[in-house]
N, C-alpha and C positions, 0 to 999 in steps of 0.2 A: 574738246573739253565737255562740250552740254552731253556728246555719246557718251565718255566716261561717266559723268552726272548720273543717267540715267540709267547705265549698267550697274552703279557703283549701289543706286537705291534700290533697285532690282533687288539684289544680292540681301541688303541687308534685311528687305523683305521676306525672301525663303529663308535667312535665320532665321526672324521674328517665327514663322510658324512653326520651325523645328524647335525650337528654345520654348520651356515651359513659362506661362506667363505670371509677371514678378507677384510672388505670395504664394501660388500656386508648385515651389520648386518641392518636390518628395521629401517626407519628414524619415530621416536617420531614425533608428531605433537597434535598441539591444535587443536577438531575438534570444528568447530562451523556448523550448518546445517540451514538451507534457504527452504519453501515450496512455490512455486512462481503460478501463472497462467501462464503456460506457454505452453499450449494448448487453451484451451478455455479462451478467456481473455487474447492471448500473447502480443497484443496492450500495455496492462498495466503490464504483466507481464515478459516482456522480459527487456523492462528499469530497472524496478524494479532488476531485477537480476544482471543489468549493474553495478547501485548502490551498491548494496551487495559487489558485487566484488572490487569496488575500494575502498571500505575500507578494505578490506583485503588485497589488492594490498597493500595501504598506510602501513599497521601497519608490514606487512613481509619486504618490502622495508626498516623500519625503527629500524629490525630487531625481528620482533614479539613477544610473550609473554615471557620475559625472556631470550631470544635468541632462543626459538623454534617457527617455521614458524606454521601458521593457515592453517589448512586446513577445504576446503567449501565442504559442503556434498549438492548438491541442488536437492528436489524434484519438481514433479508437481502433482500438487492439482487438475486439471481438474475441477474446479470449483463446488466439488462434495464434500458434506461433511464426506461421507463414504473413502473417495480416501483424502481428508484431514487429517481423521485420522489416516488410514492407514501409509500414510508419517509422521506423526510424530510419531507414534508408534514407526516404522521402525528408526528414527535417534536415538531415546534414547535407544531402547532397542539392535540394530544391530551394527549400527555406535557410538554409547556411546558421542553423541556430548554432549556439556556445557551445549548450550541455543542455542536460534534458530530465525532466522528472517521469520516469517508465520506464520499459511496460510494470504492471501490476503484481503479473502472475509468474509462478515459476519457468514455466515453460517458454512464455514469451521470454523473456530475459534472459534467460540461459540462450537461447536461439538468436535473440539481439544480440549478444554481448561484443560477437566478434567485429560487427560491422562497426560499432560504435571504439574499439579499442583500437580496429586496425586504419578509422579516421582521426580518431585523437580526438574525438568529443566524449564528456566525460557524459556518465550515465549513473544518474542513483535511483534504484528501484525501493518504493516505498515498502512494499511488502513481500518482493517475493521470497519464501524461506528457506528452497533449496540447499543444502550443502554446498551442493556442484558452482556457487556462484562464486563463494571462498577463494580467492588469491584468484578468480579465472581472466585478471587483466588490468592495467596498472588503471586503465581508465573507468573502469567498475565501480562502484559502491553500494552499497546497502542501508538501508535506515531503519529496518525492522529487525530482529531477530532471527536465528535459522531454525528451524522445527526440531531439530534435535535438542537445543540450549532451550526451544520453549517443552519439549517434551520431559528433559530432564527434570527441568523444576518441576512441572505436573508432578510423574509420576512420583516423585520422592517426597512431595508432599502428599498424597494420596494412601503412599506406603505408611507413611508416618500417623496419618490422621483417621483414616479410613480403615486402616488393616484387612484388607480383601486378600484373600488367595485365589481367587480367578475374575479375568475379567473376556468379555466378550465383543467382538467388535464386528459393526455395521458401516463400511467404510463408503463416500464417493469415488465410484470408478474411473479418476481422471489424474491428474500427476499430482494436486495440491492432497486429495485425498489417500490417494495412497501413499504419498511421500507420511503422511500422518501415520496413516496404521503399522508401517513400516516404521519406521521410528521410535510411535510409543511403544508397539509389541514388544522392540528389542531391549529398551528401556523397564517395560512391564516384568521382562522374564528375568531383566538382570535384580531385578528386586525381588525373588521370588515370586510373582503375579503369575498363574499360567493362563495362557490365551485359550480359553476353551472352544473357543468358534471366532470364526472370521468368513462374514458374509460381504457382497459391494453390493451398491445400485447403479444407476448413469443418474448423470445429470437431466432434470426433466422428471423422474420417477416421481412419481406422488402415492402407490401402493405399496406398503413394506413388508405385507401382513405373511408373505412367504418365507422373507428372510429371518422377519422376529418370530416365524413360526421353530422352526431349527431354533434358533439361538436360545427358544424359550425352554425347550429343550434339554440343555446343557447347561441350566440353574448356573447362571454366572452370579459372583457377585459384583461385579459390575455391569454397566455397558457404554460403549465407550462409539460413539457416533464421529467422525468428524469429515467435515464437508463443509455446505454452504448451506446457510439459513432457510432457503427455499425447500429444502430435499430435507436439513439436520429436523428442524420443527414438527411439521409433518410425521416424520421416523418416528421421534418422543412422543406423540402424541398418540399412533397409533401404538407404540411399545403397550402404551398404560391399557389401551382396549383392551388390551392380549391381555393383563397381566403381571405383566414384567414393571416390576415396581423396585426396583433396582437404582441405587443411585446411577444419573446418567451425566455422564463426561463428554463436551466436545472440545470444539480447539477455536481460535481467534476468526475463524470465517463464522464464527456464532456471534460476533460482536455486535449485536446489533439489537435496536430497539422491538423491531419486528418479531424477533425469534419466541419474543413472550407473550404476542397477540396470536401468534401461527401454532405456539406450540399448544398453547391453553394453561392449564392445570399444570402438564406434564411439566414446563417452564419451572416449575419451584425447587430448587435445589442445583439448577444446573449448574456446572461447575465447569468454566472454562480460563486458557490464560489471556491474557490482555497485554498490550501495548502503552495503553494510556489510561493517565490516573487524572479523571475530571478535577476532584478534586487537591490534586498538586498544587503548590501555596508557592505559586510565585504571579507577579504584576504581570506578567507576559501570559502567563496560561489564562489568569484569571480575564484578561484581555480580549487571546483567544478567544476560549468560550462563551462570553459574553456576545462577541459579532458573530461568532458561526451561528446559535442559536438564532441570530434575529436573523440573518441572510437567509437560513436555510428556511426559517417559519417564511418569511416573506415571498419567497421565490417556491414554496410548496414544493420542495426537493426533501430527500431521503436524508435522515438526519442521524446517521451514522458516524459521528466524532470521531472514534478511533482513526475512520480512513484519512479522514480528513485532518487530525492531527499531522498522523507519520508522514501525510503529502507537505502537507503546512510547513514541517521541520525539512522535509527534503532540501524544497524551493529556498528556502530561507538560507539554508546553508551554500546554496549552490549562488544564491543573491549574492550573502553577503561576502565569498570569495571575491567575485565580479566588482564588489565597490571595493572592498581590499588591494586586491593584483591587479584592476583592471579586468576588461570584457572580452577577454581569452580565456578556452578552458584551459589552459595551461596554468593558466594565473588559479583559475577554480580549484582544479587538480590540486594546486599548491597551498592554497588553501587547505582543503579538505583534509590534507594527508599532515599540515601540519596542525590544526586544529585540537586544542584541548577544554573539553568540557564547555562547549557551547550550548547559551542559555536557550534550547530548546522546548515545546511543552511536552514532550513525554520525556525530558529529563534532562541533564547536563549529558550532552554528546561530545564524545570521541569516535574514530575509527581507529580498528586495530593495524598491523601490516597486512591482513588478507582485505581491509576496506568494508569489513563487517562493523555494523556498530557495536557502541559499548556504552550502556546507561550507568554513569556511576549513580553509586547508591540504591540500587534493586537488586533486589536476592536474584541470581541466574537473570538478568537482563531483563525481565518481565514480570508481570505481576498476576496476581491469581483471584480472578470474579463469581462470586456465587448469583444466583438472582432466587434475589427475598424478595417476596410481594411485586413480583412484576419487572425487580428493579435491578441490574449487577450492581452488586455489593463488593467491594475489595474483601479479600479474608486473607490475603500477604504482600508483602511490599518486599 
């Protein structure tokens, strides 16, 4: 009997070591996972993440799914579609997240899509505009616009308000950039517009003075830039050296507060479409804005709202499936697909049958920003 005693304490001592000690046992959590730009593209992808986070902020604050707190798993994409897949590989099969707000870019996403559809974790990319993303899997979704529905409204207000007969385009040589020039041109010509010149750059370029040397050339009455804030500014600025004093046009990678320090002077008249309407008059936006601004002042991060809206609305939609259905994407999925006109800040959200969104109450899904004194200014709803 005293052997057994002593074998018997033995034993329960090598549990005591394997067994975590009491208080100490791993805290449950809902994961959800985020693929951001936040290298290349941290301009848009750092807001972007700010977003993300304050709705998880909001829904653990209000005590999370079921009384268990959310946790964010965030990668970066590097603007690479091999490095996009990778990170989502990585959350479903390592971190076992839900559903996921990314990648960013078209590229990534479209290259993601399959991994993510053919696990059954659902994926909503805040911005990317591609076409090709349209009906490409039942687990897909989108929360921005596609460049054709945003190129549409451009140019037919452009046709309408500007009356040009030609315009001239200075495009980024990368898939977001050319998915643009490719789009409006076709847009431009079905409006009578002829493209009188079509120039690219890469990403990186800082000299334009070859390409708006041609373009200047061919006396357009437009010019029509679209890319990313770093490369577009720059381009407008040297335009005016040359010149070329042309109204100039870019696209929603212009959204940003930087674009009118970098461009200068050139900045006055720019005319691009938007996503989000600061001033939208509801409790929620007005809410919104209020914390993005102090977080993003206090944390000395890039303060680009747009991104950080359409991530804000993602996460949030994807939350509030998760306390709806439960902490399955399936439940999300379920959600999302039955969802009408969720109180969003860049508008009352739906998705269509292809998992495209759809802002009621905006002309063509988006909205169209001039910048007066520095500032984008709404000029359509």
């Amino acid at each position: 009997m005293k052997g057994r005693v002593w074998w018997l304490a033995g034993l329960l001592g090598v549990l005591g070591l394997l067994l975590p000690p009491a208080g100490c046992a791993e805290k449950k959590t809902v994961k959800m996972g985020t693929v951001l730009r936040l290298s290349i593209g941290a301009e848009h992808g750092i807001p972007a993440k700010r977003g993300v986070l304050m709705a998880v902020e909001e829904i653990n604050k209000a005590g999370g799914i079921n009384g268990v707190p959310v946790q964010l798993v965030v990668e970066d994409e590097k603007d690479s579609p091999t490095t996009g897949v990778n990170a989502v590989q990585k959350l479903i099969n390592v971190d076992k997240v839900i559903a996921m707000v990314g990648p960013m870019t078209s590229g990534a996403s479209s290259a993601a899509a399959k991994t993510a559809e053919d696990a059954k974790v659902v994926l909503v990319t805040p911005t990317a505009t591609t076409p090709k993303l349209s009906g490409i899997g039942q687990y897909i979704y989108r929360a921005c616009s596609r460049i054709d529905h945003q190129s549409q409204a451009m140019t037919l207000y452009i046709a309408e308000k500007l009356k040009p007969k030609t315009v001239a385009i200075l495009y980024s040589n990368e898939p977001y950039g050319k998915g643009c020039a490719e789009a409006f041109g076709k847009d431009f010509a079905k409006l009578g517009i002829e493209v009188v010149a079509q120039e690219a750059f890469n990403r990186g370029s800082r000299d334009f003075k070859s390409e708006l040397t041609k373009i200047k050339e061919k006396n357009p009455d437009l010019l029509f830039i679209p890319g990313y804030t770093p490369e577009t500014a720059p381009a407008a600025a040297q335009a005016r050296q040359l010149g070329l004093n042309q109204k100039i046009i870019g696209v929603y990678g212009d959204m940003d507060p930087e674009y009118a320090k970098l461009a200068g002077a050139a900045a006055e008249g720019h005319l691009i479409n938007g996503e989000y309407d600061e001033d939208y008059d509801t409790p929620r936006n007005k809410k919104f804005r209020e914390a993005y601004y102090a977080q993003a002042k206090e944390a000395k991060e890039p303060v680009n709202i747009m991104f950080a809206a359409l991530s804000y609305d993602a996460a949030s939609m994807i939350l509030e499936g998760m306390k709806k259905n439960g902490p399955t994407s399936a439940g999300v999925k379920k959600f999302l697909d039955e969802m009408k006109d969720f109180d969003g800040v860049t508008g009352k959200l739906s998705f269509n049958d292809q998992h495209d969104i759809v802002r009621s109450g905006v002309k063509g899904g988006v909205y169209l920003f001039e910048i007066k004194d520095g500032k984008y200014v709404k000029v359509q709803q």
